[in-house]
C-alpha positions in Angstrom: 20.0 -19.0 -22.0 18.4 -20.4 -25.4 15.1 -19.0 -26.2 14.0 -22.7 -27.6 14.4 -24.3 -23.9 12.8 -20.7 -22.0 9.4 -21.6 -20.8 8.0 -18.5 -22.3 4.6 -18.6 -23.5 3.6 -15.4 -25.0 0.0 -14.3 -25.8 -1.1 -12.5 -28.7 -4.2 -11.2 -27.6 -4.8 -9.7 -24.0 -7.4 -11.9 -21.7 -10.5 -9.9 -21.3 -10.6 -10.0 -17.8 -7.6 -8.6 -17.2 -8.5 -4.8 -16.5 -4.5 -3.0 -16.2 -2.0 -2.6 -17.8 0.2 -4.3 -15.5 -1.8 -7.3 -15.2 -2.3 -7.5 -19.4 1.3 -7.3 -20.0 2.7 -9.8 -17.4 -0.1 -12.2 -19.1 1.1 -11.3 -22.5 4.5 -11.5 -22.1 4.3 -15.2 -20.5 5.7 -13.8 -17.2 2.3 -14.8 -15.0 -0.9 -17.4 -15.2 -3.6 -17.6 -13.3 -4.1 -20.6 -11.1 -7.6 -19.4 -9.0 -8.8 -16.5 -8.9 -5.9 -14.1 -7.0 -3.3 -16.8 -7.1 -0.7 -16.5 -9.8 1.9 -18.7 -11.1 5.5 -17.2 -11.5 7.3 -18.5 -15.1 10.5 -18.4 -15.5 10.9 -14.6 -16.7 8.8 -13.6 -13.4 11.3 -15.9 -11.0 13.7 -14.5 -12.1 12.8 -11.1 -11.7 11.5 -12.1 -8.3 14.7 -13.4 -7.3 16.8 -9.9 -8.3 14.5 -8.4 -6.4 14.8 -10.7 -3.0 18.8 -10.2 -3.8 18.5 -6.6 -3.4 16.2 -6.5 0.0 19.1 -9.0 1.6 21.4 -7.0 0.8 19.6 -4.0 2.5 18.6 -6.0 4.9 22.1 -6.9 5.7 23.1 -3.3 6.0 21.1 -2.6 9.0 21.9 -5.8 10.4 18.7 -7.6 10.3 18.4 -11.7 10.6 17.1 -13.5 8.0 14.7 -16.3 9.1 11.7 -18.2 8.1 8.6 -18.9 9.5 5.9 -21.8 9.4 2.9 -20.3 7.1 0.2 -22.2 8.6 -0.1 -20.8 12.0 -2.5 -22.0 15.1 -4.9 -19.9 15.7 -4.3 -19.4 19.4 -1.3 -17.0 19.0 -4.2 -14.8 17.0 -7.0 -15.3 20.0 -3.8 -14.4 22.5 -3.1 -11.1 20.3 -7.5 -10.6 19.6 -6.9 -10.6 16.3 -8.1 -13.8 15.6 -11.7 -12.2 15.8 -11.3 -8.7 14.6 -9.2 -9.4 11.6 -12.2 -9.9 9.5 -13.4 -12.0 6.4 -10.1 -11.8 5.0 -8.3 -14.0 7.4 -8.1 -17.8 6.1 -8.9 -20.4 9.2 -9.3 -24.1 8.8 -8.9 -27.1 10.8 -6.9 -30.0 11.1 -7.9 -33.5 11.6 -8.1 -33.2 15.2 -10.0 -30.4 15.0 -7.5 -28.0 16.2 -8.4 -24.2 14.4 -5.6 -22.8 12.3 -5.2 -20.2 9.5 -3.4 -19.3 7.2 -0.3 -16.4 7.7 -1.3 -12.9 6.3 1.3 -11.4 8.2 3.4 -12.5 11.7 3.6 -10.2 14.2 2.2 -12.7 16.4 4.4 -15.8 15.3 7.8 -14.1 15.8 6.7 -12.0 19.2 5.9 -15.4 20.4 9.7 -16.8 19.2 11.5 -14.1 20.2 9.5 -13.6 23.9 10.7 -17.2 24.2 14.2 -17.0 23.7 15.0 -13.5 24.8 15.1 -12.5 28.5 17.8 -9.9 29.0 18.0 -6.3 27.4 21.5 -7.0 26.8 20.1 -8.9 23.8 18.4 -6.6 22.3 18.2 -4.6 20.1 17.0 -7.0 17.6 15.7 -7.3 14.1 14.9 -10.8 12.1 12.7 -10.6 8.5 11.6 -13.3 6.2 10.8 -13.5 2.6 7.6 -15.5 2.8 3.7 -16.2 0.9 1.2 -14.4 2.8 -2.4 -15.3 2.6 -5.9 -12.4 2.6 -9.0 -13.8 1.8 -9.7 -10.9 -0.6 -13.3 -10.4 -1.5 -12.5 -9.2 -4.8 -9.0 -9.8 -6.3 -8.8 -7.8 -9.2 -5.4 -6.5 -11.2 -3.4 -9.3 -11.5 -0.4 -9.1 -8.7 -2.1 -5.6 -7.3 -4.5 -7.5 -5.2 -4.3 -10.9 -4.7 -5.2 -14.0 -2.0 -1.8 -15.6 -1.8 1.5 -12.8 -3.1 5.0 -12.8 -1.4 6.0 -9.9 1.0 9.2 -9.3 3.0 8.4 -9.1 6.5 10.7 -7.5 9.2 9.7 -7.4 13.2 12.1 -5.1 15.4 12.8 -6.1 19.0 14.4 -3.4 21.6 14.1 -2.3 25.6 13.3 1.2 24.6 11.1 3.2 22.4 14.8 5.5 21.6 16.0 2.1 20.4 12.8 1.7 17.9 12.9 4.8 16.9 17.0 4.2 15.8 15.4 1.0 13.5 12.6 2.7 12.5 14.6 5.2 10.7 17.1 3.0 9.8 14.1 0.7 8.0 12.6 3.9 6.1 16.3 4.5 4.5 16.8 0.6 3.9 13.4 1.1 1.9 14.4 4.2 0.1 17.6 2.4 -1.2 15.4 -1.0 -2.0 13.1 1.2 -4.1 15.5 3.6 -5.6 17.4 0.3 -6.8 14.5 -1.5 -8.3 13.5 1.6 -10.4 10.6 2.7 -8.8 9.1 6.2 -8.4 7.4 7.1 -5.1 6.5 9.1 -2.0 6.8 8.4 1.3 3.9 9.2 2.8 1.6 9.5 6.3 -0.3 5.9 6.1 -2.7 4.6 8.8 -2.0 1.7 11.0 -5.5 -0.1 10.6 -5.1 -3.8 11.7 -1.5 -3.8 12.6 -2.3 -1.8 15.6 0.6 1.1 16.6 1.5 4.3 17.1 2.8 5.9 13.8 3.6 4.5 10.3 4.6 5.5 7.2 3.7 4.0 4.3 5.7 4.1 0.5 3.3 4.8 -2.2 4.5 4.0 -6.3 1.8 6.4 -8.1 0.3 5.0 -10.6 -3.1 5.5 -12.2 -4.1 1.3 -11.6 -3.4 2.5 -8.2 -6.4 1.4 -5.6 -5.3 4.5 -3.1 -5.2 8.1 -3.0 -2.1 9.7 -2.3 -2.5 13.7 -1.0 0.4 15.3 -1.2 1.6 19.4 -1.2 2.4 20.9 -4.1 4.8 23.2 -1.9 6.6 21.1 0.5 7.3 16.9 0.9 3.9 16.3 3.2 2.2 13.5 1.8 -0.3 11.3 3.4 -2.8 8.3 2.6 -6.2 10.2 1.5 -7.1 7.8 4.5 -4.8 10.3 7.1 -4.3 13.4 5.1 -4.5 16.1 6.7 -5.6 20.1 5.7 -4.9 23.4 7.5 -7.5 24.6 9.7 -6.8 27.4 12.5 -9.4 27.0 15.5 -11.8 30.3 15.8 -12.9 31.7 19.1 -15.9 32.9 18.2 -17.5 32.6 21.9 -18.5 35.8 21.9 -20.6 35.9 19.4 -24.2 37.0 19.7 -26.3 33.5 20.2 -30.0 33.3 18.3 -32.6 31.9 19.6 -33.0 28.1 19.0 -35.9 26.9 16.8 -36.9 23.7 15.2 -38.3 23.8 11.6 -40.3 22.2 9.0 -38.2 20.3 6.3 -39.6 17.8 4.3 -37.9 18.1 1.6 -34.1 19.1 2.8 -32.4 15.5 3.0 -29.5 16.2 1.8 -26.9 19.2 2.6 -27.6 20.5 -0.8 -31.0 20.4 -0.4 -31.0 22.1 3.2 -28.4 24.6 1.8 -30.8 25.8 -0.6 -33.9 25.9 1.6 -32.0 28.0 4.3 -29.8 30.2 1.6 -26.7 29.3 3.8 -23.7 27.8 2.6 -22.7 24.3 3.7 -20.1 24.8 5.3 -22.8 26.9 7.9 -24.7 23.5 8.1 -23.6 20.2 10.1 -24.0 16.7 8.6 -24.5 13.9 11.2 -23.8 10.4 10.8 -23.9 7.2 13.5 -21.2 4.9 13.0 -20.3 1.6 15.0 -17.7 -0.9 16.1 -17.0 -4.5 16.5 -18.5 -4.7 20.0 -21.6 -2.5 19.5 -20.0 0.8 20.1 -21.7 3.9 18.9 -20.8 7.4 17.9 -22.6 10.1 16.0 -19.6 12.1 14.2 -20.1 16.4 13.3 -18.6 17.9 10.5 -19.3 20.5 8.2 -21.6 20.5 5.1 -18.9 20.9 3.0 -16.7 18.1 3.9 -17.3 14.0 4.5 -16.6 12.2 7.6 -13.1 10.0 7.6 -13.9 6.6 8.9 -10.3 5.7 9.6 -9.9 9.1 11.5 -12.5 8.3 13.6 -11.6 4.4 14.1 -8.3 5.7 14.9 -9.5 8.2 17.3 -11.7 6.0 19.3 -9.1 3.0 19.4 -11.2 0.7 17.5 -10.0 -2.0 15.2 -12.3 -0.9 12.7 -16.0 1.3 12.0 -18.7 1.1 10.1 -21.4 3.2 9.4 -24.7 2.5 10.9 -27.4 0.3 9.2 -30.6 2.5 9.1 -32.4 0.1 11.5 -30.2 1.1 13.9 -30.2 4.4 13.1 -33.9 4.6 13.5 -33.7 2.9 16.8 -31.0 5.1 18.5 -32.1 8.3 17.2 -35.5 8.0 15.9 -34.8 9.6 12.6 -33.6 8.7 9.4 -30.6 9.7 8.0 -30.6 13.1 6.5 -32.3 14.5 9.5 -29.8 13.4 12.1 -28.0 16.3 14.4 -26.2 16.7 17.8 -29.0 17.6 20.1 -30.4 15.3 22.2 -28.4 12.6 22.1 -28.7 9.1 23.6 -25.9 9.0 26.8 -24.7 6.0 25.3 -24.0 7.3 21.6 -20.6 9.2 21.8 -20.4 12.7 20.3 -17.3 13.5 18.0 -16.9 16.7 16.6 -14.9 17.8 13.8 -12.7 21.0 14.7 -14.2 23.3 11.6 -17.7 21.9 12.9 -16.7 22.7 16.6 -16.3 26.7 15.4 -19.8 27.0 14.0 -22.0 29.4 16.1 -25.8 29.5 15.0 -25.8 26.1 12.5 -27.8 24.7 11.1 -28.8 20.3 11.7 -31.1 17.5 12.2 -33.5 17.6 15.1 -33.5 13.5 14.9 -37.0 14.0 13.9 -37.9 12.8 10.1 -38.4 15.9 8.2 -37.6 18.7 10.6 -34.3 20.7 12.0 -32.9 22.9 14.3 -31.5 26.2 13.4 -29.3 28.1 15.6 -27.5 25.5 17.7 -24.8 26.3 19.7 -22.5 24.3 21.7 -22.3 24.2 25.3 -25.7 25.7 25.3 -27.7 23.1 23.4 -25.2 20.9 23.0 -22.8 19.9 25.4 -18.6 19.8 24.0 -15.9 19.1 25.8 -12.6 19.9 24.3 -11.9 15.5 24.1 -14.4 15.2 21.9 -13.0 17.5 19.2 -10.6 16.8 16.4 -10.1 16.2 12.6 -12.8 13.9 11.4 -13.0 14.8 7.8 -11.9 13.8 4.6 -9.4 16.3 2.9 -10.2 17.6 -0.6 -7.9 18.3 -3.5 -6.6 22.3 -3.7 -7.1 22.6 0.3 -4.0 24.1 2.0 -1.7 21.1 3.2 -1.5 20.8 6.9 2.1 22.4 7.0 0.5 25.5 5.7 3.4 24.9 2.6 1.5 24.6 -0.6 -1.8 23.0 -1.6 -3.3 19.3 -1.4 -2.8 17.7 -4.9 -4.3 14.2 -5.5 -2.9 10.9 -7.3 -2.8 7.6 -7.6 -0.8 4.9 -6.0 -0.1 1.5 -4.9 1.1 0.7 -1.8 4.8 -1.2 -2.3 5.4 -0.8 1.7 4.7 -0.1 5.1 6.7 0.3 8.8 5.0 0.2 11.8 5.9 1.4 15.1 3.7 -1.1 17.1 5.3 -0.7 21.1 3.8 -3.2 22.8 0.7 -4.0 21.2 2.0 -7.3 20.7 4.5 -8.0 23.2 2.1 -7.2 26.0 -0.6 -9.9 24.8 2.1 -12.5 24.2 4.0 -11.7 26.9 7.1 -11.0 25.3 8.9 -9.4 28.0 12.9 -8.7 28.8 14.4 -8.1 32.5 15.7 -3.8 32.0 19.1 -3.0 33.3 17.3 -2.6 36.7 16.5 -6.0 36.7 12.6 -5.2 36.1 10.2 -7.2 33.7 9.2 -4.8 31.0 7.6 -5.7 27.6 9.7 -5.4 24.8 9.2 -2.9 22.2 8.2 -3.8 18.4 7.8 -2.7 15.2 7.2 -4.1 12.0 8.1 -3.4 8.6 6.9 -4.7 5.3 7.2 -4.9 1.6 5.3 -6.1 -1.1 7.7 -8.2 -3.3 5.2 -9.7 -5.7 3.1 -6.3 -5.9 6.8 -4.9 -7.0 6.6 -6.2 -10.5 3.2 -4.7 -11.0 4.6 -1.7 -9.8 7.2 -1.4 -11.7 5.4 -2.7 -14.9 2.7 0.3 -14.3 5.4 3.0 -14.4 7.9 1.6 -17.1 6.1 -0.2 -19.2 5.2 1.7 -22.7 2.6 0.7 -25.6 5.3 -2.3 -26.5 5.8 -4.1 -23.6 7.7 -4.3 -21.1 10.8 -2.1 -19.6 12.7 -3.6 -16.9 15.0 -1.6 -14.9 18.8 -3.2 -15.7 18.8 -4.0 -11.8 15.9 -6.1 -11.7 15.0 -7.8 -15.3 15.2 -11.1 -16.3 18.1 -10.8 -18.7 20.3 -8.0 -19.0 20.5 -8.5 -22.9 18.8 -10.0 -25.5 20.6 -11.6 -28.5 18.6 -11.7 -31.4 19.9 -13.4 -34.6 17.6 -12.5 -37.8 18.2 -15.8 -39.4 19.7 -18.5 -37.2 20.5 -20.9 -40.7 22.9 -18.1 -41.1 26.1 -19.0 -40.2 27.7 -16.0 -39.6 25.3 -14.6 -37.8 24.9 -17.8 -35.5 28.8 -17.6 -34.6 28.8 -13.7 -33.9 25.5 -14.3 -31.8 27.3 -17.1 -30.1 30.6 -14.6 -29.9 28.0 -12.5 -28.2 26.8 -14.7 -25.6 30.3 -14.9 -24.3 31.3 -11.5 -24.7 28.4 -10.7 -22.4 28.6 -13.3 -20.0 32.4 -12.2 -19.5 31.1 -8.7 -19.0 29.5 -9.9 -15.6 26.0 -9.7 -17.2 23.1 -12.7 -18.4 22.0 -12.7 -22.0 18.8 -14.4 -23.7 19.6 -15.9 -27.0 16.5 -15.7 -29.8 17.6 -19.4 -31.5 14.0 -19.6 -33.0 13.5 -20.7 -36.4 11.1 -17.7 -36.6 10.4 -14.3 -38.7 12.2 -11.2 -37.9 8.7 -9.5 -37.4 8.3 -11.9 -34.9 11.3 -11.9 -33.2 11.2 -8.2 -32.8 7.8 -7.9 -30.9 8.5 -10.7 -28.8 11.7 -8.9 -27.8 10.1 -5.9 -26.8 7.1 -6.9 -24.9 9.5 -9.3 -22.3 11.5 -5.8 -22.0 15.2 -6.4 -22.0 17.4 -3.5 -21.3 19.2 -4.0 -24.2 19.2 -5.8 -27.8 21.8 -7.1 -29.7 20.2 -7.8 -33.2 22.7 -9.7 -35.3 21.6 -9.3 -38.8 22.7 -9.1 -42.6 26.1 -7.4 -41.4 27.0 -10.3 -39.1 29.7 -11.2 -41.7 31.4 -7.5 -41.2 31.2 -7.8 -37.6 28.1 -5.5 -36.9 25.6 -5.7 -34.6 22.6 -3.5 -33.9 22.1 -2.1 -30.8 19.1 -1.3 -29.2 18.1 0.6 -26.0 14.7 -0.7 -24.6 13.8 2.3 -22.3 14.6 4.6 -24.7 14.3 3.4 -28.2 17.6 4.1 -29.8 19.2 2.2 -32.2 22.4 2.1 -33.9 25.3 0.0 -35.3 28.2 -0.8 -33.9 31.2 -3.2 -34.1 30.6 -6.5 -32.2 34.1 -6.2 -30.4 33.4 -2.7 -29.0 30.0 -4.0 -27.2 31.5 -5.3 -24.3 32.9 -1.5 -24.0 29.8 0.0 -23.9 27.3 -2.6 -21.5 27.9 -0.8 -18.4 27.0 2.1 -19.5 23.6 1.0 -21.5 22.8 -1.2 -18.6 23.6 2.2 -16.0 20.7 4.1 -17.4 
């Protein structure tokens, strides 16, 4: 490819609104635009990096057997109302309507779309077990698109569903999924963890989510410095043996003045007890008016996902204070277990659950109790109790193996195990080998394929440009003469094209009519594996050679390059 027909246009200085490094790069280097505000267009360079990476995930794909199809993107919005997602998914989901007033929106992801195809078509077991994925646009509605290609309202995603009679079956495809993404990840260059993720609005049993740290990252990976846990911050979990400390001598309970304890620290100081002595109380809620007041220790916050996930919910919230005042007749900072309303649900954290003698709010405005105990002032049943806090960095992992260390990361994937979250409201059901109607079992599996070149930009790229992985760049090589009205070096850069191209590999040719200075920077911020500068000793067949990732340069002959490209191109 000639340089002078590439639709390539660079940028010299970085737009101000463009906050990462990822995002100022693919600008600079004329790989992105703007179109609106979290919609991109992909130039040339980009589609074709785009395209390498869509080659490798079929072929992955194509390993484990899985269908490649393709779906409408504008969906009607009564396979959503059928699945209840329609009015849970939130703000993010676009809906419209048609002329004839018919409600649709716009696909941020399928599960509904291909349960409702494949419950159609497949009625027998003996069909199963299936998988089918497309390459596709998805649409969020994003609130706040920010980072370039790291969060967006329209990016492309693979999207895989699996279909089988059996929950041994999905767990076969699961793990088949998690190595097809390992090898799709390994190929494309990319650096990351495997790690606990939550479910949120795809509903499920268990996922696992793969995580590219990297410090534009908008999530918090916890992972052990000892052992391979990992998790979400979202999921992560810390150590924590339960006590019996029943035995324990119980003091007598007694409510006190506080006026100006709002605050754990403030309460820890007034009493001379350490917060993890002390209970914080807050009342969250859910989409239908559910309500829960949630325990834990001074020392540690509540985990909204841990809790959504524990009651079931699609999502939580914390309480507005109106509410807060209404329920429990106190603002917050003097809220507390005892006394409860019977229709505000009591959740206690496990390290909360162990406390004999605390300290917390009497739901009174200025006052608390000290010396609560459970089952005497408060009643617990062991249902109620479980991990409702957020880890914190240097706490033992959950293994016991090591302690919790904290990083960036952007999420490049997920896989779902969803059972029949789906199948059951779509009615996607097979006849067994028994000849009984059972709902088929699903999961779903997804990558980021737009979000990839951010990805990889964030952990390659240097104070240059761009450094693209020999499996996934635009061009392998990049021919640069110094002086194209040279005509030795025009014919060995035109050798050189050909020498490459019968190496199996694609070369970009630099045919401008421009300086060397130029031609140089240009070369390293698009971030070719490897540059063939054809200079002043064109006439004694030499070439420059230059690594990309690694910065070293040296001569060599022109007719020993085509010798040496697998192995630049292997590294």
């Amino acid at each position: 490819m000639k340089q002078t027909q590439l639709f390539m246009p660079t940028l010299r200085e970085v737009p101000a609104d463009a906050e990462v490094k990822s995002h100022q790069l693919l600008l600079k280097a004329g790989y992105i635009r703007p179109v609106s505000a979290g919609a991109f267009a992909y130039l040339p360079l980009a589609q074709r990096v785009l395209n390498k990476v869509e080659a490798i995930v079929r072929e992955e794909m194509a390993a484990i057997n899985a269908n490649e199809m393709l779906v409408p993107e504008i969906l009607p919005a009564e396979l959503w109302q059928k699945s209840g997602r329609y009015a849970t998914y939130g703000q993010d989901l676009y809906k419209f309507k048609n002329r004839q007033d018919r409600d649709f929106i716009l696909g941020p992801t399928h599960e509904e779309t291909f349960t409702e195809l494949i419950g159609n078509d497949i009625k027998s077991y003996k069909k199963l077990p299936l998988v089918v994925y497309q390459i596709q646009q998805k649409f969020r509605d994003e609130g706040r698109p920010r980072f370039g290609l790291l969060r967006t309202r329209e990016f492309i995603m693979k999207d895989a569903y699996s279909f089988t009679a059996d929950y041994e079956g999905l767990d076969a495809i699961f793990d088949q999924m998690e190595g097809a993404y390992r090898n799709i990840f390994d190929r494309v260059g990319l650096s990351y963890r495997a790690i606990v993720g939550d479910a949120g609005a795809m509903g499920g049993s268990d996922s696992k989510e793969f995580s590219a740290p990297a410090a534009a990252g908008e999530d918090i990976i916890a992972y052990s410095d000892g052992s391979d846990y990992a998790a979400n911050l979202e999921m992560a979990k810390d150590f924590y043996e339960r006590v019996d400390r029943s035995g324990e001598a119980q003091a007598e309970l007694e409510k006190i003045d506080t006026p100006n304890a709002k605050t754990i620290e403030e309460l820890s100081e007034l009493l001379n007890r350490p917060a993890e002595e002390l209970v914080k109380t807050i009342l969250v809620s859910g989409p239908e008016g559910e309500l829960a007041a949630v325990v834990t220790t001074g020392d540690f916050e509540v985990n909204l996902v841990k809790v959504q996930n524990f009651l079931g919910l699609p999502e939580v919230e914390l309480a507005d204070e109106a509410l807060v005042q209404e329920k429990l007749g106190a603002s917050f900072g003097s809220l507390g277990p005892v006394g409860l309303p019977e229709d505000v649900k009591l959740l206690v954290d496990e390290r909360a659950a162990d406390l004999v003698n605390f300290a917390a709010g009497a739901n009174e405005d200025g006052k608390h109790y000290l010396n609560i105990n459970w089952n005497r002032d408060v009643d617990l049943a062991d249902d109620q109790v479980a991990d409702f806090r957020t880890a914190k960095e240097g706490d033992l992992a959950v293994d016991g193996k090591g302690k919790l260390v904290f990083t960036r990361g952007i999420e490049i994937g997920h896989i779902f195990k969803l059972g029949t979250r789906y199948s059951d409201a779509l009615g996607a059901k097979v006849l067994d080998q028994n000849g009984r109607s059972i709902d088929m079992i699903m999961g779903c599996y997804g990558i980021g394929i737009s979000r990839l070149l951010a990805a990889v930009t964030e952990q390659k790229a240097d104070d240059k440009g761009l450094v693209w992985p020999a499996a996934i760049a635009p061009y392998e090589v990049h021919i640069v003469p110094v002086n194209m009205k040279d005509d030795a070096q025009a014919a060995l850069a035109a050798d050189l094209e050909k020498v490459v191209a019968d190496a199996g590999f694609e070369s970009l040719v630099d045919d401008r009519k421009e300086r060397a200075g130029v031609k140089f920077a240009d070369s390293e911020l698009i971030g070719l594996p490897v540059r063939l500068t054809v200079g002043k000793k064109a006439s004694e067949g030499i070439v420059e050679v230059t690594l990309r990732q690694s910065g070293e340069s040296f001569d060599m002959p022109a007719s020993e390059i085509a010798a040496h490209l697998n192995e630049w191109l292997a590294k």
